[in-house]
C-alpha positions in Angstrom: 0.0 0.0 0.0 1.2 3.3 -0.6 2.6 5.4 2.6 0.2 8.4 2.9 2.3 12.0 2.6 3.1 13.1 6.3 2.9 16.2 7.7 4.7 18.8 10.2 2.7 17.7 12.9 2.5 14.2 12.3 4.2 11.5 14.9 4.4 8.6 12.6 2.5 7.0 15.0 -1.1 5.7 14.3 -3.9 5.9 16.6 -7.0 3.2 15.6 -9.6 3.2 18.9 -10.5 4.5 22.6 -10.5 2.2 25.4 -12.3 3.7 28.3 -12.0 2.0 31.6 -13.8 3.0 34.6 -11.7 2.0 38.0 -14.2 3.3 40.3 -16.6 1.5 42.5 -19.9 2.7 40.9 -21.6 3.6 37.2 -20.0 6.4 35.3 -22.3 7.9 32.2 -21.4 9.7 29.0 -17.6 9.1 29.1 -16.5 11.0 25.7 -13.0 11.7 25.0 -12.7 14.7 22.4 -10.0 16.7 20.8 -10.7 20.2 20.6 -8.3 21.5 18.0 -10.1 19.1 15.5 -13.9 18.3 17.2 -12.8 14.5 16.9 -14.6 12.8 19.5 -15.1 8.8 20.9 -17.1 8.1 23.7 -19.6 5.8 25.5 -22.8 5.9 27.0 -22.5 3.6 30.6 -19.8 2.2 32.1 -20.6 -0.3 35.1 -18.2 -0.1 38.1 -14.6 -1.6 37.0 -15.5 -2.4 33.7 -14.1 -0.9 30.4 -15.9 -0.1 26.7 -13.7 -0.1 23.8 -14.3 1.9 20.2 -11.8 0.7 17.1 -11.8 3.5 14.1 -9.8 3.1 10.7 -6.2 4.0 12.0 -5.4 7.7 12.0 -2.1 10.1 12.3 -1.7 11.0 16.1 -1.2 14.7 15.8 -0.2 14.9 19.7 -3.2 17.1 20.1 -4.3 17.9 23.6 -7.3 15.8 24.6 -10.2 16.6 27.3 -12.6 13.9 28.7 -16.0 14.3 30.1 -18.4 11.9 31.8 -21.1 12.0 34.6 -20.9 10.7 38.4 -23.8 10.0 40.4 -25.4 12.5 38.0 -22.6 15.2 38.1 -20.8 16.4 35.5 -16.7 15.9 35.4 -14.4 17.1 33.3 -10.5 17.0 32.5 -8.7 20.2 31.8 -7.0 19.9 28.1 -4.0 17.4 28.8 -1.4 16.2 26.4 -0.6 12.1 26.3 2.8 11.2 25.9 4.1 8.6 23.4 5.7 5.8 24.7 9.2 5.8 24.8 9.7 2.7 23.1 7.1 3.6 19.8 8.7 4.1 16.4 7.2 5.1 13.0 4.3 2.7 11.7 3.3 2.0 15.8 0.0 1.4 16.2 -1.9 2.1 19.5 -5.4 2.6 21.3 -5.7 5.8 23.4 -7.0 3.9 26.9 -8.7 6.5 29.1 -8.8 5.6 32.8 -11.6 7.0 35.5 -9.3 6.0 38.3 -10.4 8.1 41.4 -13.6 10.2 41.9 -13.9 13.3 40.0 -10.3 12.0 38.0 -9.2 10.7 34.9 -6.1 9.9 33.1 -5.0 8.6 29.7 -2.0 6.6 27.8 -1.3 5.1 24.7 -1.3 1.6 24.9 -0.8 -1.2 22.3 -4.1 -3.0 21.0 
């Protein structure tokens, strides 16, 4: 296949689905992960207490945008400042990974590239 043209921005590295992972003891609702410089967004509706939701997409550049995550607790909205996720040190060009998004305290989240 033929290597699509890269540009200033792009990492070489691929990014082709969300994992979002609640930690907590109890329900979180309408986890979406979004990327405000482009209005790219992945989410999901429920998440039951220490379980996870995953969405694939057809891989795409990771632009090392800064991300922001929303969701609900116990019917209050929670929200991430803008963050930027680090690429592993060990990814080269052609990597592929899964953005995994972590509710791991209340009223906290976190995120990491992972390998699918």
């Amino acid at each position: 296949s033929a290597e699509r043209p890269r540009t200033a921005k792009d990492s070489g590295i691929d990014i082709a689905g969300i994992i979002n992972q609640n930690d907590l003891a109890y329900v979180v609702r309408d986890v979406m992960v979004t990327d405000p410089a482009t209005g790219a967004y992945a989410g999901c509706g429920n998440l039951l207490q220490r379980s996870s939701c995953r969405t694939s997409f057809p891989a795409r550049d990771y632009r090392k945008n800064a991300v922001k995550v929303t969701w609900s607790e116990g019917g209050e909205y929670q929200d991430t400042d803008e963050f930027f996720v680090d690429l592993p040190s060990d990814a080269v060009i052609g990597d592929v990974f899964w953005l995994e998004v972590v509710m791991h305290a209340p009223g906290l989240a976190g995120a990491r590239l992972v390998r699918p």
